[in-house]
RODO-2510 file (C-alpha; in nm, 4 decimals, decimal comma):
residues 282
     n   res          X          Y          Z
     1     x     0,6982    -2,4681    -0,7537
     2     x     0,6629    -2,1031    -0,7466
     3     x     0,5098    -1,9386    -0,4253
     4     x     0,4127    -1,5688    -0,3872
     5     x     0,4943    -1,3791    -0,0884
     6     x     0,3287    -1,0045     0,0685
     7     x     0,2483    -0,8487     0,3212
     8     x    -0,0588    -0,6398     0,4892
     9     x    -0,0257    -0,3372     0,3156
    10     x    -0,2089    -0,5408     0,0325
    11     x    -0,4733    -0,4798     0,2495
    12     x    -0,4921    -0,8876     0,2977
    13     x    -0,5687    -1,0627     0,5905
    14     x    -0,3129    -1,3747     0,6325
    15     x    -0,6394    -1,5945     0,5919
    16     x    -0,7999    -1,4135     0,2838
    17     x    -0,5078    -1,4185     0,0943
    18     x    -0,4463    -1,7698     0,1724
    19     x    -0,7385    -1,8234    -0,0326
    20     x    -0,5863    -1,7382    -0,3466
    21     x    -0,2773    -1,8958    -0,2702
    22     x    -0,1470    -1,5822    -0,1465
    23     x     0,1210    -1,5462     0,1594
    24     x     0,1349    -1,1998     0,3630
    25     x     0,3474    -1,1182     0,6373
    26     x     0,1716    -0,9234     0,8808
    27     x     0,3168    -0,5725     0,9370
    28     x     0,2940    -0,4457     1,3315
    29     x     0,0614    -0,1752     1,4854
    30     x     0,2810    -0,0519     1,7703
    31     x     0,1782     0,1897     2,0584
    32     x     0,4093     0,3081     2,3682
    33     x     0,5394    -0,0949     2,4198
    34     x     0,2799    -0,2758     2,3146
    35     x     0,2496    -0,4109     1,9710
    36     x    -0,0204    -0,6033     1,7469
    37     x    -0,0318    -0,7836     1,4318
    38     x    -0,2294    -0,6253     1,1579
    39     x    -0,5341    -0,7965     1,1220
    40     x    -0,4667    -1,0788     1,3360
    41     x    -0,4557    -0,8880     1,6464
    42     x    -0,5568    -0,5240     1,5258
    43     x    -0,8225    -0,4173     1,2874
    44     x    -0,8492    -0,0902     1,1255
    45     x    -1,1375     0,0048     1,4073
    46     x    -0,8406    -0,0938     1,7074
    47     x    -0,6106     0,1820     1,5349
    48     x    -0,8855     0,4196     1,5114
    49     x    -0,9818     0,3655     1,8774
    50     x    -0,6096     0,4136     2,0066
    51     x    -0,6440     0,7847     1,8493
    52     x    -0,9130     0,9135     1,9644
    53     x    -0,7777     0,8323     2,2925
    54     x    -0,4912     1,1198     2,2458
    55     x    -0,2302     0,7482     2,1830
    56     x    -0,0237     0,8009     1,8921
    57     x    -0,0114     0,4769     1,7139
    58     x     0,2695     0,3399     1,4659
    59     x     0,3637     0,0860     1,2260
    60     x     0,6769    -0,1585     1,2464
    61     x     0,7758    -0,4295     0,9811
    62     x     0,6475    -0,7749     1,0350
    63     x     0,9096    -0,9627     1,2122
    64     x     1,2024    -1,0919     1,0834
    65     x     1,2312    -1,4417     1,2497
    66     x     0,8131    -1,4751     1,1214
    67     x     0,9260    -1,4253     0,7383
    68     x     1,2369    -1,6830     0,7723
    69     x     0,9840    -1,8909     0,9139
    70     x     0,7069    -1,8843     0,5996
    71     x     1,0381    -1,9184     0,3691
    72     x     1,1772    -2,2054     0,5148
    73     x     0,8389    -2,3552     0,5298
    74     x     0,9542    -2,5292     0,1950
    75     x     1,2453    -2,4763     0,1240
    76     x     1,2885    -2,6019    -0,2477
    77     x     1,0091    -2,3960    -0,3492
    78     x     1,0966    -2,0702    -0,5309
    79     x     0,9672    -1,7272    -0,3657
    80     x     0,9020    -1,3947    -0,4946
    81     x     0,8286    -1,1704    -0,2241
    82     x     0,5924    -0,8205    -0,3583
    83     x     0,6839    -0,5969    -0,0477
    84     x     0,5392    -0,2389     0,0828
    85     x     0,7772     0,0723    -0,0855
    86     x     1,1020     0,1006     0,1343
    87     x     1,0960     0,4579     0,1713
    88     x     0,7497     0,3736     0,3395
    89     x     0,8524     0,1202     0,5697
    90     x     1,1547    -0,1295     0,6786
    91     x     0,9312    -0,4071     0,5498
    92     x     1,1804    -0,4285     0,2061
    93     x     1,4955    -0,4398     0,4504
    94     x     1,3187    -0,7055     0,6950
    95     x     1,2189    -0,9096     0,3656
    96     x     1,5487    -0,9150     0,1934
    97     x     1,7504    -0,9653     0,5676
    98     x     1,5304    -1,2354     0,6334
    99     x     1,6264    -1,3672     0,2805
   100     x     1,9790    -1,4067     0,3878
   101     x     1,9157    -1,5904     0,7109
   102     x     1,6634    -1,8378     0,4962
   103     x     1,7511    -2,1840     0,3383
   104     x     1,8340    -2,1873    -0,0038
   105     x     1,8583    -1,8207    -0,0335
   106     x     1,8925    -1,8180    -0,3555
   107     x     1,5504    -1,9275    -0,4414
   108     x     1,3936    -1,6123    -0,3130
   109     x     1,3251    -1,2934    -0,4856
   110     x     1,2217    -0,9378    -0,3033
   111     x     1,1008    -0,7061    -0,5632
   112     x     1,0385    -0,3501    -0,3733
   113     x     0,6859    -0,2908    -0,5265
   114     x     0,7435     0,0992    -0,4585
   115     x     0,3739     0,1254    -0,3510
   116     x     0,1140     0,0482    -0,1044
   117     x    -0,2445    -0,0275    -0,0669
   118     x    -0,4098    -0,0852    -0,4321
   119     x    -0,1336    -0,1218    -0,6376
   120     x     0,0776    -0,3488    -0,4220
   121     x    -0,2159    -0,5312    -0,4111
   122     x    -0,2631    -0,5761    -0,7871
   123     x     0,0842    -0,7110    -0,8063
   124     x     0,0689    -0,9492    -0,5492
   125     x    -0,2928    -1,1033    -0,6908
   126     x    -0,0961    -1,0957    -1,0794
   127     x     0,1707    -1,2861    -0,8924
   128     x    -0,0199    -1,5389    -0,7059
   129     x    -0,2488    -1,5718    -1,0834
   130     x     0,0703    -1,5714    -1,3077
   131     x     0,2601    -1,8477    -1,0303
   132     x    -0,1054    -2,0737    -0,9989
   133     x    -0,1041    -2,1242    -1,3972
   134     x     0,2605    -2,2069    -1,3898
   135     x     0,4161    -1,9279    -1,5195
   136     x     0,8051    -1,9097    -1,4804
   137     x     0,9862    -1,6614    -1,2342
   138     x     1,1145    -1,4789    -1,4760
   139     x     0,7891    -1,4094    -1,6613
   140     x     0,6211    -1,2924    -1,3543
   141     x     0,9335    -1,0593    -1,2238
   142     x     0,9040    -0,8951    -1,6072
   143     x     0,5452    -0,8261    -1,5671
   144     x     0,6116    -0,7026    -1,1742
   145     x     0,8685    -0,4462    -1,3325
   146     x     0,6406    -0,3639    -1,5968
   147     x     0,3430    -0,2290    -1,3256
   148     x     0,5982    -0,0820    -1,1030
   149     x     0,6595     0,1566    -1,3758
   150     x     0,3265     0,2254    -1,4564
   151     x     0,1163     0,3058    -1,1214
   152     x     0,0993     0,6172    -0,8951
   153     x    -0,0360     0,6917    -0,5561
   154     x    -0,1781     0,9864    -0,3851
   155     x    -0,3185     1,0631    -0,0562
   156     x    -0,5359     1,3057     0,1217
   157     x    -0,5060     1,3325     0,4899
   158     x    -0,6565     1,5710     0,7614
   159     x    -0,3317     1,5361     0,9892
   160     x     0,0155     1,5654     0,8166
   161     x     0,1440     1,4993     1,1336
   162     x     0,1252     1,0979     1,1156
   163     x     0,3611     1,0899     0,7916
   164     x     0,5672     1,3672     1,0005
   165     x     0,6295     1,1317     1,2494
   166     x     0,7048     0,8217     1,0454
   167     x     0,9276     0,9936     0,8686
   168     x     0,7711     1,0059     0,5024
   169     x     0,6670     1,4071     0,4560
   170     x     0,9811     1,6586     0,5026
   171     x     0,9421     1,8663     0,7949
   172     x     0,8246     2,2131     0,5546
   173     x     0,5917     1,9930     0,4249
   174     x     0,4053     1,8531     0,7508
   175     x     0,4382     2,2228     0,8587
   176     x     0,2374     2,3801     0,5205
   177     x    -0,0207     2,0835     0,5428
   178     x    -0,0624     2,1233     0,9058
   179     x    -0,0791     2,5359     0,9087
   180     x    -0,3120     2,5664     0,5727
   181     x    -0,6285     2,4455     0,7194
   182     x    -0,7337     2,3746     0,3496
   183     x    -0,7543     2,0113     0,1726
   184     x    -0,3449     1,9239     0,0852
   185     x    -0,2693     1,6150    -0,0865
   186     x     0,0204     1,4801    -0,1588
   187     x     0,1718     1,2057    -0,4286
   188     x     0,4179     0,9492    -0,3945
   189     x     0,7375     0,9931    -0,5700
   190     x     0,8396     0,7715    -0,8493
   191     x     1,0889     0,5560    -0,6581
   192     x     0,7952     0,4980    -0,3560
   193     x     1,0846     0,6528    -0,1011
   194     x     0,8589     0,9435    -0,0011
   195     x     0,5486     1,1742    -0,0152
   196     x     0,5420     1,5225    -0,2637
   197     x     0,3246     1,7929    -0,2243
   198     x     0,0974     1,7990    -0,5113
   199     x    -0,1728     2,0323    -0,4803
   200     x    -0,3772     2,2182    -0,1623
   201     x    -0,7339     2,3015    -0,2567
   202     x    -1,0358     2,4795    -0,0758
   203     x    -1,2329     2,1134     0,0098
   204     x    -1,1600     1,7393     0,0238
   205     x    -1,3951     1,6894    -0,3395
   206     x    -1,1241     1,9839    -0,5674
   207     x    -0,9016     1,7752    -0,3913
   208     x    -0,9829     1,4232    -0,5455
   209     x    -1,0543     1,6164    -0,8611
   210     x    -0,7092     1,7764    -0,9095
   211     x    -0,5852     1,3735    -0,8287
   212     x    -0,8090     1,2210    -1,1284
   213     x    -0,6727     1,5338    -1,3719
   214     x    -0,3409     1,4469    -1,2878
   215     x    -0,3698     1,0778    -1,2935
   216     x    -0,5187     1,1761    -1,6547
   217     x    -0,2143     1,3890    -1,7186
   218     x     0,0243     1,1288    -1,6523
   219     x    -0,1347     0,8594    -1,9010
   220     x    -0,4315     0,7093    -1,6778
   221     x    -0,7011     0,5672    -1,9369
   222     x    -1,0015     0,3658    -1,8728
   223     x    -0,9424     0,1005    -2,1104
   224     x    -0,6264    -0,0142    -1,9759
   225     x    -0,5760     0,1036    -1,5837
   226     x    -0,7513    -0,0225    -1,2924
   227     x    -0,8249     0,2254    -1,0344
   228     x    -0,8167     0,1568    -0,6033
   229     x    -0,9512     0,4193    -0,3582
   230     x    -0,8869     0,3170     0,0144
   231     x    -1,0157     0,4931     0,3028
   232     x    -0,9791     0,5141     0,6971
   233     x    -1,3563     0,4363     0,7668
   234     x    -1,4718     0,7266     0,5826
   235     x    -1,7176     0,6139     0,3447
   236     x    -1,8250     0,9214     0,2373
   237     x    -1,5349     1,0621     0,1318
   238     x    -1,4317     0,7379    -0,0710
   239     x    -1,7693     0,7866    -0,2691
   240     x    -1,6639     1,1737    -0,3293
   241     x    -1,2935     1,0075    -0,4393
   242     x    -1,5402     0,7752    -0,6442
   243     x    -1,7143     1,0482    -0,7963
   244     x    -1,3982     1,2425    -0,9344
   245     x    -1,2697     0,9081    -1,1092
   246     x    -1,5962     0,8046    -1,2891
   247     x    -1,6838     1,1638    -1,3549
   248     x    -1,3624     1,2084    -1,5586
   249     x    -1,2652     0,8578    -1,6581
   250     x    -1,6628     0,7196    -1,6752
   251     x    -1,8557     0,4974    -1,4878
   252     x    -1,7794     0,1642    -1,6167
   253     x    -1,4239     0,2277    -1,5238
   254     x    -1,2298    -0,0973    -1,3361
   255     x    -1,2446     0,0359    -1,0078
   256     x    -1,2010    -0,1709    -0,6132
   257     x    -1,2539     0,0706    -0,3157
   258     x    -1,0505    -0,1065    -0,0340
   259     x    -1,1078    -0,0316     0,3658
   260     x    -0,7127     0,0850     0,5145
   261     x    -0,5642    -0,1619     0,7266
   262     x    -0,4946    -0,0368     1,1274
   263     x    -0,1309    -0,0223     0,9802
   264     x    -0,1970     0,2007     0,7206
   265     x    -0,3967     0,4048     0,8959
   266     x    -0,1020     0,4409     1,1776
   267     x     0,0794     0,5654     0,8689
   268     x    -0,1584     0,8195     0,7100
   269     x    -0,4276     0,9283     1,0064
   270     x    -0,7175     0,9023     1,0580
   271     x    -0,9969     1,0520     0,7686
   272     x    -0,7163     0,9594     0,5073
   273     x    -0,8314     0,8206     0,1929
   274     x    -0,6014     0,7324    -0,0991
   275     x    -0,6363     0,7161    -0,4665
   276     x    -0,4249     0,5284    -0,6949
   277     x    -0,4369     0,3982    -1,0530
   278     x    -0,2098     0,0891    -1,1890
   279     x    -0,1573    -0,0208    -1,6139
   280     x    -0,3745    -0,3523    -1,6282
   281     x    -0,1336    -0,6877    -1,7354
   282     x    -0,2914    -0,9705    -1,9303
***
């Protein structure tokens, strides 16, 4: 029996991806000493909340003794484990330590999705598909590679200073977005280990316009990708986000908009809303 393992940053609650036979390891909202798991404990409005109270919220990896826990919960069956990029997060590390410490280690495999949000999501729900209609592991870790190699991410944020402080912008580059008082956005890198400047623009909409040209650029189509926008509890600016996709790529595009988890938004601040595009898998 094949199992398929995630974690929050598919934007799944433990429960909801339960459902479709789905396993997520919640990541941690953590704030002075206290700490919460995402979305059993904290909810995207919790994070929000913490903010605007001047607290600076951040993430942690879900615990490691919690993940030996789900893998030893049968411990013939084979796992593959679809974590958050580990240039994002320790969730990668904590997944493959927690691996070694498991029974039967052996049987589990931690594939470093080198993304977050949408496409991590895509994987895991073409994992738990792929592992429900009996597909071999090797067949499903071929098709994982596959996406991994055909997805990027961007995001848009009104306070660089949340990736400054987790570590995933370079200090010049929290310093330009923070100092420009313009619309930056940046991309993730190929290997998902941290976030690129890739364009500053006058608003937030020439913004999410440059992000659909260059997702264009790169090889984006609307026959074959599927495209995620996720968003901080800004619906607005997810329907601008919306706009600049179907306006270039059409309106009949295959397109989710997904609310940030209080995790993510520890990660990317408040307002943040982030665009990505993934190649479609039969």
């Amino acid at each position: 029996m094949l199992k398929i393992f995630s974690d929050t940053c598919t934007l799944y609650a433990p429960a909801e991806a339960a459902a479709i036979g789905l396993t997520v390891a919640p990541l941690q909202l953590v704030c002075g000493e206290d700490s919460w798991l995402d979305y059993i404990e904290a909810q995207q409005q919790d994070c929000l909340d913490l903010i605007a109270q001047a607290k600076i919220p951040s993430s942690s990896q879900p615990p490691v003794g919690s993940v030996v826990d789900s893998y030893n919960a049968d411990p013939t069956a084979e796992i593959i484990n679809v974590t958050l990029a580990d240039g994002l997060s320790g969730t990668y590390e904590s997944a493959c330590l927690a691996r070694t410490m498991a029974e039967n280690p052996q049987r589990i495999h931690v594939v470093n999705s080198q993304s977050i949000a949408g496409p991590q999501r895509y994987m895991a729900e073409m994992a738990a598909r792929m592992a429900a209609a009996g597909e071999s592991v090797k067949n499903v870790l071929a098709k994982l590679d596959y996406v991994i190699n055909n997805t990027d991410s961007y995001l848009v944020v009104d306070d660089f200073d949340f990736l400054r402080r987790g570590g995933r912008l370079s200090p010049l580059v929290a310093y330009i977005g923070k100092t420009i008082k313009m619309a930056p956005a940046v991309k993730l890198s190929e290997d998902g280990k941290r976030l690129d400047m890739f364009t500053v623009k006058r608003t937030i909409s020439k913004a999410f316009e440059a992000i659909a040209k260059d997702m264009q650029k790169v090889g984006a189509d609307a026959a074959g990708c599927k495209f995620y926008v996720g968003h901080a509890n800004v619906p607005k600016r997810a329907e601008q986000a919306v706009a600049a996709l179907k306006n270039l790529f059409g309106e009949g595009i295959d397109l989710e908009v997904v609310q940030l988890s209080a995790v993510c938004i520890a990660q990317g601040g408040p307002g943040c809303v982030s665009m990505h595009y993934i190649r479609k898998v039969d």
